[in-house]
ROVO-492045 format. One record per atom (N, C-alpha, C, O): residue number from 1; x, y, z; atom name. Coordinates in nm, 4 decimals. Atoms other than C-alpha are relative to their C-alpha. Layout:
% ROVO-492045
+------+----------+----------+----------+------+
! roza !     east !    north !       up ! pagu !
+------+----------+----------+----------+------+
!  NUM !        X !        Y !        Z !   CA !
...
+------+----------+----------+----------+------+
This chain:
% ROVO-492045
+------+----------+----------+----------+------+
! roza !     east !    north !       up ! pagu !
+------+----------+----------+----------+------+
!    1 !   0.0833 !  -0.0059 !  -0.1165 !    N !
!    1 !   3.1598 !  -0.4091 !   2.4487 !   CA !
!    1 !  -0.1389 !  -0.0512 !  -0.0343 !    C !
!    1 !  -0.1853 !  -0.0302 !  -0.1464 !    O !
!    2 !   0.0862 !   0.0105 !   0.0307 !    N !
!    2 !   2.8517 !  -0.5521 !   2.4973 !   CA !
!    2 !  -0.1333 !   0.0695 !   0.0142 !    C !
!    2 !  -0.1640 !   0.0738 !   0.1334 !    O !
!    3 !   0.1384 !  -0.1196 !  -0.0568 !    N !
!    3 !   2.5216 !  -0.3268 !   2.5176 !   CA !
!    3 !  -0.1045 !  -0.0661 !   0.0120 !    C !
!    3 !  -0.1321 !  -0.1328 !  -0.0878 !    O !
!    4 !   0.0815 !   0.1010 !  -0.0391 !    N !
!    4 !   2.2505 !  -0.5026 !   2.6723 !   CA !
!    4 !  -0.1641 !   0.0957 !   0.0245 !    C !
!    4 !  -0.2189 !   0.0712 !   0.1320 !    O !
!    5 !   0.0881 !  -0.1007 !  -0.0035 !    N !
!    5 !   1.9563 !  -0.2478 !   2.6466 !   CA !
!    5 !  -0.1607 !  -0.0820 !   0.0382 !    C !
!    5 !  -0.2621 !  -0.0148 !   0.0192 !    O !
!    6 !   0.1240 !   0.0549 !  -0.0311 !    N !
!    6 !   1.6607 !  -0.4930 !   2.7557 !   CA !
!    6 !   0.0154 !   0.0389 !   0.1652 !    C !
!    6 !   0.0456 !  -0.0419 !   0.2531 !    O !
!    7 !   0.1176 !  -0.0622 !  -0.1601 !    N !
!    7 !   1.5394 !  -0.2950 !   3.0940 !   CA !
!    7 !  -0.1039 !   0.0646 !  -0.0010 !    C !
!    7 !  -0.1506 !   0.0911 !  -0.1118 !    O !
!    8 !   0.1622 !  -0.0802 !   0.0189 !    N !
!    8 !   1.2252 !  -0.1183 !   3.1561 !   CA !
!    8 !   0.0336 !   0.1857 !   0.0560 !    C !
!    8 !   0.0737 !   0.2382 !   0.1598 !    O !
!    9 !  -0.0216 !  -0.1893 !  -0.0647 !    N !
!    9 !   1.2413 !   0.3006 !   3.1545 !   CA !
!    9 !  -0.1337 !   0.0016 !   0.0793 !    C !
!    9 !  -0.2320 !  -0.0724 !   0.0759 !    O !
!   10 !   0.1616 !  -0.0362 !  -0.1059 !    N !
!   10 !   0.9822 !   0.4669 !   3.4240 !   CA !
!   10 !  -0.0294 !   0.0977 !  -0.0604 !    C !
!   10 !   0.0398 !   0.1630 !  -0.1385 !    O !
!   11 !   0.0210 !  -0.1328 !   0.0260 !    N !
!   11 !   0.7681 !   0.7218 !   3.3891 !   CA !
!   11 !   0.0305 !   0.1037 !   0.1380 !    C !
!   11 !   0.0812 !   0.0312 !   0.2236 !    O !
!   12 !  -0.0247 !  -0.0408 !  -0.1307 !    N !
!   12 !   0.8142 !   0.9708 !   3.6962 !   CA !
!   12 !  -0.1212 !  -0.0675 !   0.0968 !    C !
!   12 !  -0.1373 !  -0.0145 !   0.2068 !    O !
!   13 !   0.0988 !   0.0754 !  -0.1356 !    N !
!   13 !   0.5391 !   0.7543 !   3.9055 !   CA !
!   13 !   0.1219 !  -0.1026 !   0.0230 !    C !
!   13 !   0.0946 !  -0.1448 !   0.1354 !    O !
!   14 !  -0.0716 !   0.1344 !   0.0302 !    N !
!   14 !   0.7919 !   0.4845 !   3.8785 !   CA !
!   14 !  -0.0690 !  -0.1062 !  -0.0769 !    C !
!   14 !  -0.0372 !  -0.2211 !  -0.0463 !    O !
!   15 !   0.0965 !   0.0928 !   0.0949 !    N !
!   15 !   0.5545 !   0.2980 !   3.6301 !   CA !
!   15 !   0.0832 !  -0.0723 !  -0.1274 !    C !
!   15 !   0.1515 !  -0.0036 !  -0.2033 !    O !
!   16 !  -0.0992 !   0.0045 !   0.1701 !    N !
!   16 !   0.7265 !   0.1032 !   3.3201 !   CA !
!   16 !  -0.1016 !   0.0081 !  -0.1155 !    C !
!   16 !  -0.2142 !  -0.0330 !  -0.1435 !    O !
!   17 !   0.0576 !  -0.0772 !   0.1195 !    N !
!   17 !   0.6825 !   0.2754 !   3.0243 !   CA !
!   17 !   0.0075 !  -0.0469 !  -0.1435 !    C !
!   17 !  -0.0728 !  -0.0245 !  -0.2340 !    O !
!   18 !  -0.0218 !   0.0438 !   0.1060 !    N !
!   18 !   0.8874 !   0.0763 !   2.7701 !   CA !
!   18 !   0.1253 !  -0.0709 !   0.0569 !    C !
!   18 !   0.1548 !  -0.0541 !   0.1752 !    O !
!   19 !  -0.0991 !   0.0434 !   0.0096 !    N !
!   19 !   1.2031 !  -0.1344 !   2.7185 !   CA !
!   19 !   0.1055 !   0.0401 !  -0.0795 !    C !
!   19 !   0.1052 !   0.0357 !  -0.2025 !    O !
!   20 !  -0.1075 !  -0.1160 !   0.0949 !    N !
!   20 !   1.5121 !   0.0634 !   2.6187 !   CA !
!   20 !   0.0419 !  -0.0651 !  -0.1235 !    C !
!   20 !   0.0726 !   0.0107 !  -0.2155 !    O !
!   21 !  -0.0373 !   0.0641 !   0.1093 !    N !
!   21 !   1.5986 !  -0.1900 !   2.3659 !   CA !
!   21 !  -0.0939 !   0.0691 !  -0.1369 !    C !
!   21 !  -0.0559 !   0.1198 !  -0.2424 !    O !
!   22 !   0.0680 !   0.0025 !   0.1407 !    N !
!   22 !   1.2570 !  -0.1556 !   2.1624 !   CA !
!   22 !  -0.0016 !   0.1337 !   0.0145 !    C !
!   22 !  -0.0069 !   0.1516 !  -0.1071 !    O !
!   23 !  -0.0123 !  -0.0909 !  -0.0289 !    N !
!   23 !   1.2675 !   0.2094 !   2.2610 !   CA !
!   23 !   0.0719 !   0.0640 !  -0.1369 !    C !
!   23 !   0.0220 !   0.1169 !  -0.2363 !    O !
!   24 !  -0.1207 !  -0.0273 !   0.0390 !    N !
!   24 !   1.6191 !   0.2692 !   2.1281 !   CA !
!   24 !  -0.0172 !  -0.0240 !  -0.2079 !    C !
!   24 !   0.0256 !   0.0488 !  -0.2975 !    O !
!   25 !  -0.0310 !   0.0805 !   0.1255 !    N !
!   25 !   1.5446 !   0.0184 !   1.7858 !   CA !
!   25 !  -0.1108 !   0.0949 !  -0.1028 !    C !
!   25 !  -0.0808 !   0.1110 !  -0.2211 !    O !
!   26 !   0.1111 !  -0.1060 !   0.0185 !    N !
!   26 !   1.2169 !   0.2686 !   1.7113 !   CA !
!   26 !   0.0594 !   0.1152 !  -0.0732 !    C !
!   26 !   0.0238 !   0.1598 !  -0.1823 !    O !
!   27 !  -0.0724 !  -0.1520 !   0.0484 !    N !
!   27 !   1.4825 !   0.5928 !   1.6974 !   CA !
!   27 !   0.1064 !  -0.0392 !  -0.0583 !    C !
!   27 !   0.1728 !   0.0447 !  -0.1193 !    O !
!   28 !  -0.1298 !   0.0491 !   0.1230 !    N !
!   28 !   1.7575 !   0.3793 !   1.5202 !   CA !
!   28 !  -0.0790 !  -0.0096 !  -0.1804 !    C !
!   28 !  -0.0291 !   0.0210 !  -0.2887 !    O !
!   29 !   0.0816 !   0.0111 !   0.1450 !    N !
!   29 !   1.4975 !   0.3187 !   1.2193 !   CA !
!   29 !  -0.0483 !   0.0996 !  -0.0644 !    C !
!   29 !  -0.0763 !   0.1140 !  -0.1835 !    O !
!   30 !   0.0774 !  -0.1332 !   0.0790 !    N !
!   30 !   1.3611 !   0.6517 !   1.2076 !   CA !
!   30 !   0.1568 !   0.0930 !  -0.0506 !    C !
!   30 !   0.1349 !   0.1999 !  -0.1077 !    O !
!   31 !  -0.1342 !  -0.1011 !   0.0546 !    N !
!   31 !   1.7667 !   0.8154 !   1.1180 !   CA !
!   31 !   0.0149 !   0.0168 !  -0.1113 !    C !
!   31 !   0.0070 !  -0.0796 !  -0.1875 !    O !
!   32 !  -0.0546 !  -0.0087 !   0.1576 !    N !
!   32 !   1.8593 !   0.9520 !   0.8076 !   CA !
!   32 !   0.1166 !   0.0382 !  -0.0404 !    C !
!   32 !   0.1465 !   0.0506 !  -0.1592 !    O !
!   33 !  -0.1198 !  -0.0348 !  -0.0658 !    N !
!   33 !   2.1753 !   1.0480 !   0.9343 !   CA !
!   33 !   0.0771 !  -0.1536 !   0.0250 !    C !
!   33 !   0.0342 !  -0.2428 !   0.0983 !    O !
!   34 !  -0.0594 !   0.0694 !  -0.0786 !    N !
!   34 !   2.4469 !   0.8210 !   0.9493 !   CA !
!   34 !   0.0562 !  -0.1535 !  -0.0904 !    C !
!   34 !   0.0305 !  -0.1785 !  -0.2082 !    O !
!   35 !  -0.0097 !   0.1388 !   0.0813 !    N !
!   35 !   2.6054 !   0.4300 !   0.8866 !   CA !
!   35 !  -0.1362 !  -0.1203 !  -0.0474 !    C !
!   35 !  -0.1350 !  -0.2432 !  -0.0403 !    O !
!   36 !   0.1183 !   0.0827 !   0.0458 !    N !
!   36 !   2.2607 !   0.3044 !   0.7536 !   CA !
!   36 !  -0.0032 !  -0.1614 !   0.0194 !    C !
!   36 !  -0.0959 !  -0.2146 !   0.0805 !    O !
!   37 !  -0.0285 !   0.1387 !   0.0131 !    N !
!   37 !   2.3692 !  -0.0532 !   0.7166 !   CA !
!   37 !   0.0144 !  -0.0148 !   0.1732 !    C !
!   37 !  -0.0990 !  -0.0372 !   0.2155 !    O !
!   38 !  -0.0557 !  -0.0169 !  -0.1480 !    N !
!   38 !   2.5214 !  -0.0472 !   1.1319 !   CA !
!   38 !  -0.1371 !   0.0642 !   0.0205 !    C !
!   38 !  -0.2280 !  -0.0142 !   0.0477 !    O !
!   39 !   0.1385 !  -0.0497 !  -0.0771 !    N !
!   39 !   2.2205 !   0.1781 !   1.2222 !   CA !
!   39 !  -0.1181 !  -0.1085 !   0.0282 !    C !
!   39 !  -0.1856 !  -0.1457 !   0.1242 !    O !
!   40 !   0.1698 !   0.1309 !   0.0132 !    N !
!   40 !   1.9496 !  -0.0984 !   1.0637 !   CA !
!   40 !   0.0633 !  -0.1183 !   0.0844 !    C !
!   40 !   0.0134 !  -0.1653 !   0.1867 !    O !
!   41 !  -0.0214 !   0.1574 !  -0.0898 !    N !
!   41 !   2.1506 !  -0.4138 !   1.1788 !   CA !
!   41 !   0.0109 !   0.0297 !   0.1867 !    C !
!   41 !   0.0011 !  -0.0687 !   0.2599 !    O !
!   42 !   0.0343 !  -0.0058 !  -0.1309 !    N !
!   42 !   2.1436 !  -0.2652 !   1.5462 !   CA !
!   42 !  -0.1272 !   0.0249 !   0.0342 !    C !
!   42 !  -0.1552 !  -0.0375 !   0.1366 !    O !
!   43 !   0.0896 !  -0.0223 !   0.0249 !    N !
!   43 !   1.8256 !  -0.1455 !   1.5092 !   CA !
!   43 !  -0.0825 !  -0.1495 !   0.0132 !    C !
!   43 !  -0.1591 !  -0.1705 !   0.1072 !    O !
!   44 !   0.0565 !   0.1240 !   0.0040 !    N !
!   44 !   1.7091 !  -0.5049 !   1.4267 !   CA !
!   44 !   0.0199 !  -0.0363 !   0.1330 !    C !
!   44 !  -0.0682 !  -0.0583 !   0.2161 !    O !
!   45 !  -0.0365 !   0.1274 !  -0.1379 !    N !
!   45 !   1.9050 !  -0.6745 !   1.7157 !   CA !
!   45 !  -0.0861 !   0.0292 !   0.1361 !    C !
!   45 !  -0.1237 !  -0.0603 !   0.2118 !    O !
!   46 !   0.0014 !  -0.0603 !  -0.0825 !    N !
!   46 !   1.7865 !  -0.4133 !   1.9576 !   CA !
!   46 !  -0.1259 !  -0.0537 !   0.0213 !    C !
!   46 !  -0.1513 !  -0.1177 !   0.1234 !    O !
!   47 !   0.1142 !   0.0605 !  -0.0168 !    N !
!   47 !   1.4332 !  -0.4987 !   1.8732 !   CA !
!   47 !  -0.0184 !  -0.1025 !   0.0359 !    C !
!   47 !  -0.1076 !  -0.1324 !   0.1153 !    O !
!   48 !  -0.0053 !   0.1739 !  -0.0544 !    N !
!   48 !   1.4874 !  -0.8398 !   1.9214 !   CA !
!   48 !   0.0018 !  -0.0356 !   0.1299 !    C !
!   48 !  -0.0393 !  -0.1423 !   0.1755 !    O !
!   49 !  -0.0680 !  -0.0306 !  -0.1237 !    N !
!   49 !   1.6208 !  -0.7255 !   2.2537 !   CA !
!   49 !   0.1263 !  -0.1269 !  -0.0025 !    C !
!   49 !   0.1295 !  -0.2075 !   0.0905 !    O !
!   50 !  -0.1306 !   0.0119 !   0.0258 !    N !
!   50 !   1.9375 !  -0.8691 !   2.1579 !   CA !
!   50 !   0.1032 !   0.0417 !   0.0712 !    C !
!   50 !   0.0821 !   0.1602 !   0.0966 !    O !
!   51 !  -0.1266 !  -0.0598 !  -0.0163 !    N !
!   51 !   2.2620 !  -0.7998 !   2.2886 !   CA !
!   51 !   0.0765 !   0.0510 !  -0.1259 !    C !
!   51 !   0.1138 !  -0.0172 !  -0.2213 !    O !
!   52 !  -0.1522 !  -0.0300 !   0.1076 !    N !
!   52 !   2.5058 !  -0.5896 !   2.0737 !   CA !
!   52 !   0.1020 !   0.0521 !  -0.0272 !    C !
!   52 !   0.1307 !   0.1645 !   0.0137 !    O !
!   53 !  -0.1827 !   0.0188 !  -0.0589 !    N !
!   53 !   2.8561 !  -0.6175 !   2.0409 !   CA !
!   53 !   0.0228 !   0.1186 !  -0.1005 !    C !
!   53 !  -0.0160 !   0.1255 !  -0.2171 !    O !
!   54 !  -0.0489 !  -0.1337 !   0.0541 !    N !
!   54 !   3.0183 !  -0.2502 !   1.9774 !   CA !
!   54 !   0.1822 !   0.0443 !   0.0431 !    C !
!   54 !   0.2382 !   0.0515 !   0.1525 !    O !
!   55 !  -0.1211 !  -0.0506 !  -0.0795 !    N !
!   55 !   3.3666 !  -0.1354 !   1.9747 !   CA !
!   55 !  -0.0384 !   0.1446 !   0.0423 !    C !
!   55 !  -0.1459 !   0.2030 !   0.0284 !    O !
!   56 !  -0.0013 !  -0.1207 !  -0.0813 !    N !
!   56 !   3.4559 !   0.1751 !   2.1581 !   CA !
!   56 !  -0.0437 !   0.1384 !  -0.0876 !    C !
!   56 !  -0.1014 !   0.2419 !  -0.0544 !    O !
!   57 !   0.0392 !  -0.1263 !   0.0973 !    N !
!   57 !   3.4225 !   0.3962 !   1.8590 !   CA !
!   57 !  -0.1488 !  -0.0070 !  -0.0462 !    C !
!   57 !  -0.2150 !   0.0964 !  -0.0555 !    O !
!   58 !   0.1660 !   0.0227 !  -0.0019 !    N !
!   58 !   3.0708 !   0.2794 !   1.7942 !   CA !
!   58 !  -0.0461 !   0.0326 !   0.1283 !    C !
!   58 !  -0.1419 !   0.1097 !   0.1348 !    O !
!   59 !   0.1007 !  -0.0392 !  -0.1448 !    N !
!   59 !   2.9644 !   0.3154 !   2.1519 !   CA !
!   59 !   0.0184 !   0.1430 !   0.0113 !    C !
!   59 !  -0.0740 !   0.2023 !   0.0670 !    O !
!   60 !  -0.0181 !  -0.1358 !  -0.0466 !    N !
!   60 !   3.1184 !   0.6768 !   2.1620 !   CA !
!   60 !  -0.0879 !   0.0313 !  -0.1105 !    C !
!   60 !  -0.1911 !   0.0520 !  -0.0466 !    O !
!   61 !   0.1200 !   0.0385 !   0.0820 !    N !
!   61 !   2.8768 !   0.6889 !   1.8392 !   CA !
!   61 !  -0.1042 !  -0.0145 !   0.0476 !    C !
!   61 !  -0.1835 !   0.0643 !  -0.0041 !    O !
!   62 !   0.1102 !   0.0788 !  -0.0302 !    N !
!   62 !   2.6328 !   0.5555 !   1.9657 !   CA !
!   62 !  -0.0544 !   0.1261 !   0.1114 !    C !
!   62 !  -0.1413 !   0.2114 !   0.0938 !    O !
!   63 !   0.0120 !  -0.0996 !  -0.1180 !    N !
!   63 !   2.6367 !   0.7605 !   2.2905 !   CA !
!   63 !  -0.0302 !   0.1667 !  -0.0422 !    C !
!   63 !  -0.1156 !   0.2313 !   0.0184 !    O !
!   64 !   0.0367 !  -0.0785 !   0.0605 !    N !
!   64 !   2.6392 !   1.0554 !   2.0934 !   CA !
!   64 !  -0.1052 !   0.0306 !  -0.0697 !    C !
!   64 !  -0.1545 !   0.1433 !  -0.0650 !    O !
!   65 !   0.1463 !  -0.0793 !   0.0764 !    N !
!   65 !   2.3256 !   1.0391 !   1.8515 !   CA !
!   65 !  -0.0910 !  -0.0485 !   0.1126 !    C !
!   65 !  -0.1961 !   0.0091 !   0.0843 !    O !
!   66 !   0.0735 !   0.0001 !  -0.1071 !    N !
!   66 !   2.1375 !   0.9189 !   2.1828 !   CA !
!   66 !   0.0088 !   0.1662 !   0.0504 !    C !
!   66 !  -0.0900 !   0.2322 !   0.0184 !    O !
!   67 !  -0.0073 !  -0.1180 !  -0.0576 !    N !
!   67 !   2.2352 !   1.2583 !   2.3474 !   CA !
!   67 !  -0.0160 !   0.0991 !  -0.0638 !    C !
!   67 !  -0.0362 !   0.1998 !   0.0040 !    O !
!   68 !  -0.0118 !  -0.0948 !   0.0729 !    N !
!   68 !   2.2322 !   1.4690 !   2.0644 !   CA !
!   68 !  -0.1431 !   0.0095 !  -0.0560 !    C !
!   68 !  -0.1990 !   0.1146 !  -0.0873 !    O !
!   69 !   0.1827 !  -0.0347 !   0.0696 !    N !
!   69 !   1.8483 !   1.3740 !   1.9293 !   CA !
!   69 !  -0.0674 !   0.0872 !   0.0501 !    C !
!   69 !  -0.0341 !   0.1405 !   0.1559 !    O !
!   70 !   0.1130 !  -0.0764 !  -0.0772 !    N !
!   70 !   1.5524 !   1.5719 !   1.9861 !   CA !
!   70 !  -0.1173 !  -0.0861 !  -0.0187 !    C !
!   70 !  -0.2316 !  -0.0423 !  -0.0317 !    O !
!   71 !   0.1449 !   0.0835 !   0.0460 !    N !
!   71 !   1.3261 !   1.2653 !   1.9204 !   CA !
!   71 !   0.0175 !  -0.0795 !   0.1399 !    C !
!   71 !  -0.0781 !  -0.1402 !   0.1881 !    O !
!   72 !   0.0681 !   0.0658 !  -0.1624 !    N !
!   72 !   1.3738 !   1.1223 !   2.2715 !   CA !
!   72 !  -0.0094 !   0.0515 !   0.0680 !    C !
!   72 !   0.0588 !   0.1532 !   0.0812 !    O !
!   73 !   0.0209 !  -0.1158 !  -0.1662 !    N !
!   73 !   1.2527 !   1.2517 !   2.5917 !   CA !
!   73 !   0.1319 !  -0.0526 !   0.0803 !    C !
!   73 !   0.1977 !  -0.1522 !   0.0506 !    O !
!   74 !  -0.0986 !   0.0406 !  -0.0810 !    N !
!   74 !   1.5120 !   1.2676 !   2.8851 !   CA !
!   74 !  -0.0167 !  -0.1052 !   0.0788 !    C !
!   74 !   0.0763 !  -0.1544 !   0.1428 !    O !
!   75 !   0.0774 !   0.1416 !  -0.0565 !    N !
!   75 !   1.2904 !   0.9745 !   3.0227 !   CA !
!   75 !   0.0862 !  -0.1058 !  -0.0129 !    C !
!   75 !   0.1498 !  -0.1540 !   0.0809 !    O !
!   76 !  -0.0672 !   0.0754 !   0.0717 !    N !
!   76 !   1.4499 !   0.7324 !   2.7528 !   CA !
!   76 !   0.1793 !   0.0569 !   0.0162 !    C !
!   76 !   0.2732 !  -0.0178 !   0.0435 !    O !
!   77 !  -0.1374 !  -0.0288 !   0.0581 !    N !
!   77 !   1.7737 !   0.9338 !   2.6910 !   CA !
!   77 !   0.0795 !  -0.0397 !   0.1262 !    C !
!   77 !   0.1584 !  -0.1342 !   0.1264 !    O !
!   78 !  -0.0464 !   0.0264 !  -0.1702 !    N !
!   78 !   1.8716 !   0.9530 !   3.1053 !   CA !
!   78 !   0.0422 !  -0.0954 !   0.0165 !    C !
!   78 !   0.1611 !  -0.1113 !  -0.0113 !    O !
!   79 !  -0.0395 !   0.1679 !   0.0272 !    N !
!   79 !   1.8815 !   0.5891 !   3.1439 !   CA !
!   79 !   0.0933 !  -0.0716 !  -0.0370 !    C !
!   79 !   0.1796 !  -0.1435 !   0.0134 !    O !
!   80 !  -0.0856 !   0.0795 !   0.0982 !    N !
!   80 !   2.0173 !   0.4809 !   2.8811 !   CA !
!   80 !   0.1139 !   0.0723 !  -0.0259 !    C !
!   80 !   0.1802 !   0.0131 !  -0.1111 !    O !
!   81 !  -0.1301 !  -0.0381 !   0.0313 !    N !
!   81 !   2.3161 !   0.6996 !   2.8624 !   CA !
!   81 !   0.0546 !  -0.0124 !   0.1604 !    C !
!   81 !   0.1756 !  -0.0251 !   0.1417 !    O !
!   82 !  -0.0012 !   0.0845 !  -0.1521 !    N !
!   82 !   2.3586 !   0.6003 !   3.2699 !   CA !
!   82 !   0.0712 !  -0.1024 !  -0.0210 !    C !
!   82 !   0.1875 !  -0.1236 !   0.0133 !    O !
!   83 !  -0.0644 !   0.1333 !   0.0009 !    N !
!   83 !   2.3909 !   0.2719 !   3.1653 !   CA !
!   83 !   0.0818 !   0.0032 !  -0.1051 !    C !
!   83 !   0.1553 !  -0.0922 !  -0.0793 !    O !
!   84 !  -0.1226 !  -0.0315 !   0.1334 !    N !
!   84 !   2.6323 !   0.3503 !   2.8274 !   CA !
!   84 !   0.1370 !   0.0414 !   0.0716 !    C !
!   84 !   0.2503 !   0.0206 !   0.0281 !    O !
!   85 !  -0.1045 !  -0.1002 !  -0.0381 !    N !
!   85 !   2.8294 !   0.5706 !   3.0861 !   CA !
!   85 !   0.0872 !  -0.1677 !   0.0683 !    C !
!   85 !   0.2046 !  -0.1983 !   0.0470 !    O !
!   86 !  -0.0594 !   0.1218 !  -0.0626 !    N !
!   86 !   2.8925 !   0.2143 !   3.2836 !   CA !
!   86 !   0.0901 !  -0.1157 !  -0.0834 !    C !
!   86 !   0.1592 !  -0.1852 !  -0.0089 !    O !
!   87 !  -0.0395 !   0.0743 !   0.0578 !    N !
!   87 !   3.0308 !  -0.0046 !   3.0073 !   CA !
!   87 !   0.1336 !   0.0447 !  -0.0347 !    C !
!   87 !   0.1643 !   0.1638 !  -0.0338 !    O !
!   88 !  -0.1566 !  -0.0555 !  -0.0561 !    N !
!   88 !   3.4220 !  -0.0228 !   2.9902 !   CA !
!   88 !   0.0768 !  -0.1279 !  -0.1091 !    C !
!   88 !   0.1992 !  -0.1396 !  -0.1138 !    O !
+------+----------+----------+----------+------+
C-alpha cells in the first residue's frame, strides 16, 4: 500500500499547523523501540514527503506505534490514523 502522508493537520481554529509527513518523520526518528533500519528509511522518505510503499503488516505496524505513542497529540494522531484507516 501506498501511504501518502503529505496533508496539512489543523489546529482546532482550522489553521494548518504542520504536514503529517514531516510531523510523522520527527516521531519516527525520535523511537528507540523497534525495526531501526525500516523506522529511519521511512522516517527519511516521510520527510521528504515521499510516498511509502508498506505491506499490510507494516501498516498494521505502523498504525499501531501512531496510536499507541504518548509523543503525539490527538491533533496529529486523529488524522492520520483516519487516513491509515482508508488504505486497503
Amino acid at each position: 500500500m501506498k501511504v501518502d502522508l503529505n496533508f496539512e493537520l489543523f489546529d482546532l481554529d482550522g489553521k494548518p499547523t504542520a504536514v503529517g509527513g514531516k510531523i510523522i518523520s520527527s516521531f519516527l526518528m525520535s523511537e528507540t523501540k523497534g525495526d531501526a533500519e525500516k523506522l529511519f528509511d521511512w522516517a527519511l522518505s516521510f520527510n521528504k514527503l515521499e510516498v511509502v510503499e508498506m505491506d499490510s503488516a507494516d501498516l498494521n505496524k505502523f498504525k499501531d506505534l501512531i496510536k499507541n505513542t504518548e509523543r503525539l497529540s490527538v491533533l496529529a494522531k486523529g488524522p492520520i490514523i483516519k487516513y491509515l484507516h482508508t488504505l486497503k
